[in-house]
C-alpha positions, 0 to 999 in steps of 0.5 A: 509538483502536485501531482506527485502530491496528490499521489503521495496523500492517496498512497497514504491514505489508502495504506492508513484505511488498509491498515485499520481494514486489517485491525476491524478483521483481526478483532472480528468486525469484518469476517476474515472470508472477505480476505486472502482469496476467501480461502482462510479455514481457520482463525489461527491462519487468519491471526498469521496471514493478517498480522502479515498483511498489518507488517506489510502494510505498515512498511508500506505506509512508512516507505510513502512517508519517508519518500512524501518527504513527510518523515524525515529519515537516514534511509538511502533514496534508492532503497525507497525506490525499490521498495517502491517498484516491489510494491508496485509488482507486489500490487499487480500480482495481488491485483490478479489474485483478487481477480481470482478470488472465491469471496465476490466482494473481495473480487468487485471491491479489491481488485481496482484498489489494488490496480491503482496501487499499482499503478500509483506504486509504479509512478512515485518509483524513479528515484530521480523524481524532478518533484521532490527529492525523498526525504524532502518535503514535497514542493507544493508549488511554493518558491 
């Protein structure tokens, strides 16, 4: 179905462009007070906090490839079903931090990012998914 499609791709370029977000702020080009509530005090818990948020991110990324079918793995269909529902949970509570958030920025940018990831997150979980199978390509209306 290409709504789940559609979903997928925006999954994934949302983590891609995340993932290069956090690389410009490890390197400098953004300022790390943008991030995590504005309430880093230092670059060594900056240097912590992002090569987190890159780990993270990038399991993101590899959870929507796999289950987009894109990446072909062994990995069992439930357990990218759960990662799915904890990403999802994960993207709502970030979504009331980053409401909450001290830089202003990170309040008016990030917290509707995160609200759809959320959402999107929620809506690739179930594991029987009638529109593809994980680890499948996606069928993109084609018989």
């Amino acid at each position: 179905m290409k709504f789940k499609y559609w979903i997928y791709r925006i999954l994934i370029l949302i983590f891609t462009a995340t993932i290069g977000f956090h690389i410009l702020i490890l390197f400098g080009a953004i300022p790390y007070s943008m991030v995590w509530g504005g309430r880093l005090t230092s670059w060594t818990s900056m240097l912590v906090f992002e090569l987190f948020s890159l780990i993270l991110n990038s399991y993101f990324l590899f959870v929507m490839v796999c289950k987009a079918g894109i990446l072909k793995t062994n990995v069992p269909p439930v357990l990218l079903s759960i990662s799915c529902w904890i990403m999802g949970a994960l993207f709502l509570f970030n979504t009331l931090g980053n409401a909450f958030s001290l830089d202003e920025t990170e309040r008016i940018i990030f917290t509707p990012i995160t609200a759809v990831l959320c959402v999107l997150c929620f809506l690739v979980a179930p594991k029987n998914d009638s529109s593809s199978t994980p680890n499948t390509p996606i069928n993109h209306g084609h018989k």
